[in-house]
C-alpha positions, -999 to +999 in steps of 0.1 A: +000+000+000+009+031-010+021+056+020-004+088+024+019+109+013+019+095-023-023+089-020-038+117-036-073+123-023-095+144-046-125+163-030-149+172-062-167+204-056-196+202-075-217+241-071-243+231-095-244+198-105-282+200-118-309+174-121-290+142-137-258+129-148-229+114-145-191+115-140-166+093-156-145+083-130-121+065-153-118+096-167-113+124-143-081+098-132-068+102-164-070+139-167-057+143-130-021+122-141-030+089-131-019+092-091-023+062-067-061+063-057-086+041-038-111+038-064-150+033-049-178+017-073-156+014-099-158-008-129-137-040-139-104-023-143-105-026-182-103+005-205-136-002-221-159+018-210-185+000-187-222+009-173-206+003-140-179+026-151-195+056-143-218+071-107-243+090-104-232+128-095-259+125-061-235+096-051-204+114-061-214+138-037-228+114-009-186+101-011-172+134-012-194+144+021-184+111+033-146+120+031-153+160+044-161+144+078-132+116+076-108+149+076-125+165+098-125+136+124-087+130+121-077+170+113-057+164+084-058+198+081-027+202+093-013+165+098-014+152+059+016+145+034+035+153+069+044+140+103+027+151+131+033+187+144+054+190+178+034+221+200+054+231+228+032+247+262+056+264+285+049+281+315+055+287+354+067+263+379+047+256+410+072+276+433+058+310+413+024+304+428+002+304+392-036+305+400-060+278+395-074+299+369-042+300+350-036+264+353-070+254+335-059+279+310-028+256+302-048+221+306-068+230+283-046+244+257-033+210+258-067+197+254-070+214+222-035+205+209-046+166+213-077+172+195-056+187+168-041+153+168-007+174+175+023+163+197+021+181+230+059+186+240+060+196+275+092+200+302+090+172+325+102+185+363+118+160+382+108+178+417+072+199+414+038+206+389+043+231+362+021+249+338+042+231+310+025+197+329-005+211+332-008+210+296+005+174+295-026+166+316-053+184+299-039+167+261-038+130+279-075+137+286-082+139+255-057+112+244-031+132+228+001+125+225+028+137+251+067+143+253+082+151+285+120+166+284+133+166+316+171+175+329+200+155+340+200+116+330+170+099+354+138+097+336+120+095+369+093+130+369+076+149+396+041+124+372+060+093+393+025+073+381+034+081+348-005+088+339+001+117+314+037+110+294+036+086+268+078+099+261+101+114+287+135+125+267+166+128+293+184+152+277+216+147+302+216+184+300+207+211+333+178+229+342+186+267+331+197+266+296+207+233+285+171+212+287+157+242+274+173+243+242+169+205+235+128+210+247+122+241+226+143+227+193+115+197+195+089+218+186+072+234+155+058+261+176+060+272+209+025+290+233+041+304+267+015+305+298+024+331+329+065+321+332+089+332+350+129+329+342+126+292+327+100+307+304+120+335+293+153+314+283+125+290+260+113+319+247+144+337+236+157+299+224+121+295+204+134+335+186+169+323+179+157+297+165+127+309+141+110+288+159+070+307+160+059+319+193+026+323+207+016+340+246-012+344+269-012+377+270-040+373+303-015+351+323+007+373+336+041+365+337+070+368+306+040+357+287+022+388+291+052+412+290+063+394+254+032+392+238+027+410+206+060+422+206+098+410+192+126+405+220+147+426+207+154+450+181+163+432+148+130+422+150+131+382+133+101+369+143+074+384+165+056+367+193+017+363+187-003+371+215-038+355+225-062+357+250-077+325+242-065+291+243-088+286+213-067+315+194-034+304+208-033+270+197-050+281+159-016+305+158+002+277+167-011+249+141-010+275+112+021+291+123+043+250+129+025+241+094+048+268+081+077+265+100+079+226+091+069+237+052+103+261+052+122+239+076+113+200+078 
């Protein structure tokens, strides 16, 4: 079989299609280059032309409705003729004292990431909750995908049940400047929740790196201070702000489609 990236999936639109007719299916592959298809109701595979050759146009349509809600169901809006895009959350640690509020903010950015059947990459803390988990918990619940980076070479995390990571990567690298760069070069795009200094090194990592960058601009934090605005004055990439987990992660999907379109 054929791997998706070489299946060519046609969607007809058909504005008017009036009262009767039909479609030569043999013949719109023909026109369209021959590519590898999954032919439905097709004929006997001969080039004579067949009565069984051809559908209807209402059941042309029936299959292409069929096939609008196959994409929608699995998102391949953003996910096909490519692997999966990588969405970092980062945010606050415990010890800064985020509110409940914010944290719900962050589980359910990672909510939406999972239903965007993205790859939530998160930093895995070996000794306290984070925002960055937060998100791991709210994508799990949805059952997304989930990458933990932690520091140092121990894969044990402050999730000792292991209910939300399906990956944790030991980068054999410290907290401060070393896990962040491995964490933040994992992803296609990058959304920053509240944040204190941790936050701030990702973030500056995520611009050196033309890596896009989305914050809560409600959350307080680095996030808030850096939102809608470059970190400094040659001005490569700005970071997108959002008050919405809803518009954070749409910035992000659109904004990792491109970056893995100019990049890999």
């Amino acid at each position: 079989m054929a791997p998706l990236s070489q299946v060519l999936i046609s969607l007809i639109q058909i504005d008017n299609p009036g009262e009767s007719g039909y479609i030569d299916l043999q013949m719109i592959w023909e026109a369209t280059g021959r590519p590898p298809s999954f032919m439905f109701g097709g004929g006997n595979g001969d080039t004579t032309h067949k009565a069984d050759e051809h559908i209807k146009i209402e059941d042309l349509i029936k299959t292409r409705d069929f096939f609008v809600e196959v994409l929608k169901v699995h998102d391949l809006r953003y996910n096909t003729f490519m692997r999966k895009l990588q969405i970092g959350v980062m945010g606050s640690a415990a010890d800064l004292k985020y509110s409940k509020e914010v944290e719900l903010i962050a589980e359910r950015l990672g909510e939406l990431i999972a239903e965007a059947s993205a790859v939530l990459v998160f930093g895995a803390e070996k000794d306290s909750d984070s925002l960055s988990t937060a998100a791991c918990r709210g994508a799990k619940k949805h059952g997304g995908m989930t990458v933990g980076v932690t520091y140092g070479k121990g894969k044990a995390i402050w999730d000792k049940k292991g209910q939300y990571a399906d990956f944790i990567v030991a980068s054999g690298l410290e907290r401060g400047g070393g896990r962040e760069t491995t964490l933040v070069l994992s992803c296609d795009a990058v959304i920053a929740v509240s944040g204190g200094s941790g936050t701030l090194t990702e973030l500056a990592i995520a611009y050196q790196a033309d890596i896009p960058m989305v914050a809560m601009n409600n959350t307080g934090g680095w996030a808030a201070k850096l939102a809608d605005s470059f970190i400094d004055g040659r001005e490569r990439r700005k970071t997108f702000g959002a008050s919405t987990p809803e518009e954070a992660v749409e910035t992000a999907l659109r904004e990792a489609k491109e970056y893995v379109e100019k990049y890999g």
